[in-house]
C-alpha positions in Angstrom: 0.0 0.0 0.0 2.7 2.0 1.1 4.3 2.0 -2.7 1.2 3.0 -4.1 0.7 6.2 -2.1 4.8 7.1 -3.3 3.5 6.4 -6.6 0.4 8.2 -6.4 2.8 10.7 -5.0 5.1 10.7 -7.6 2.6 10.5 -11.0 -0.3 12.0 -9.8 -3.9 10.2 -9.5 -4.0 7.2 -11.3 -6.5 5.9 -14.3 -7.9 7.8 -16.9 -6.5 11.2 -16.2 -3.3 9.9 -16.6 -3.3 8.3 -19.5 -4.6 11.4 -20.8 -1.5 13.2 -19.5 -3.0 14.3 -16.5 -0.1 15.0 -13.2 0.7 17.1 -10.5 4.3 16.7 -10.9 6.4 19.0 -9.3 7.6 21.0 -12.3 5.0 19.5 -14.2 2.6 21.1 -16.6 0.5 24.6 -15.7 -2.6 25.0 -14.5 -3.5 26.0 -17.9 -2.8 22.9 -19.3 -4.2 21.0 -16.8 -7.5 22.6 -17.0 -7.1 22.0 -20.8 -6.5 18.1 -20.1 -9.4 17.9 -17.4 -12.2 20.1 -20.1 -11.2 17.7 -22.7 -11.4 14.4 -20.9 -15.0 15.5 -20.0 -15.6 16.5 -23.5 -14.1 13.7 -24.9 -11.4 16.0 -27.2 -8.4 14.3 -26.6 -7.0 13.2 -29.7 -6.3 9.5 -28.8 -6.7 5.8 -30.2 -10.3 4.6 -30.4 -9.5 2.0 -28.1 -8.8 4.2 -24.7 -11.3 6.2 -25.8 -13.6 3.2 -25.4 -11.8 2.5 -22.0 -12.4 6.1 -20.5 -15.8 5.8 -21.4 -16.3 2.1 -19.8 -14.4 3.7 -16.9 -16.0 7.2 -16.7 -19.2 7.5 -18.5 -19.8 9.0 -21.8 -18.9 12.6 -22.3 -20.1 15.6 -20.6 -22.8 13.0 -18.3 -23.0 13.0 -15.1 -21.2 9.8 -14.3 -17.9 11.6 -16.0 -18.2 14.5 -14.5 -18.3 12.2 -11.2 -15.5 9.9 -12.4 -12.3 12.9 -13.3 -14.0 14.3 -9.7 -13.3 11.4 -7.5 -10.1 10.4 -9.4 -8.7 13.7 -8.0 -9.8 12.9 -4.6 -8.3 10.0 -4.7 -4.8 11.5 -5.2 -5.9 13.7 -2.7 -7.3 11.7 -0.1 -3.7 9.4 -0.6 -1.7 12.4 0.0 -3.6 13.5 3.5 -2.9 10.6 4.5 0.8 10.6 4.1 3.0 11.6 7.3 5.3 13.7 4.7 2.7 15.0 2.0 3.5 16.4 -1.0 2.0 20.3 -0.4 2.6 21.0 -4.1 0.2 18.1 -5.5 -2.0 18.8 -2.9 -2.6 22.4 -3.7 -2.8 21.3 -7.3 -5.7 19.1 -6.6 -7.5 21.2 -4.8 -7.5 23.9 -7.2 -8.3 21.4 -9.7 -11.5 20.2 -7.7 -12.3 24.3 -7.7 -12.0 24.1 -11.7 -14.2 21.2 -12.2 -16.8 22.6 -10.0 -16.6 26.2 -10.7 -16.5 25.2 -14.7 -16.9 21.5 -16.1 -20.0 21.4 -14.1 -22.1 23.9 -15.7 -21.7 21.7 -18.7 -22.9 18.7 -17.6 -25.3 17.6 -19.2 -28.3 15.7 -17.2 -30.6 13.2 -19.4 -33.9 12.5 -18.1 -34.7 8.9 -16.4 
């Protein structure tokens, strides 16, 4: 367990995001291109092989739903709820994660779209 919190640490949170390119490695990308990453993983932009497309969408939900929107959400809070519960934690990654939760709230949400039952 202990080796997946230093790698958690070390890459950022794991799944999706990162194979998209999200991190919040120190002297990683900008905020700007993080919020870039995180708008088009929830709009399905990313220019990537049909096949982890298909993945992201078995993992998070299809674009710009509800269950997406949910999915990039928690996998943040995993990263973050990993690094709280380190003795040493990693104050950089943390800040960037909880900026990132302020981005996704403050802007992916108000295009979510809701479908009816």
């Amino acid at each position: 367990m202990i080796e997946i919190i230093l790698l958690i640490q070390e890459i950022g949170a794991p799944g999706f995001l990162q194979d998209a390119g999200y991190t919040t490695r120190k002297d990683g990308l900008g905020a700007a291109v993080i919020q870039r990453i995180l708008t088009e993983v929830f709009l399905r932009k990313q220019d990537m092989p049909e096949w982890l497309n298909d993945t992201i969408t078995l993992q998070g939900g299809a674009s710009q739903t509800v269950e997406r929107f949910n999915k990039i959400r928690s996998t943040i809070n995993d990263g973050l709820g990993a690094q709280k519960g380190l003795t040493n934690p990693s104050l950089q990654a943390f800040q960037r994660w909880e900026t990132d939760l302020v981005f996704i709230d403050e802007y992916l949400k108000e295009m979510t779209i809701v479908y009816p039952a």
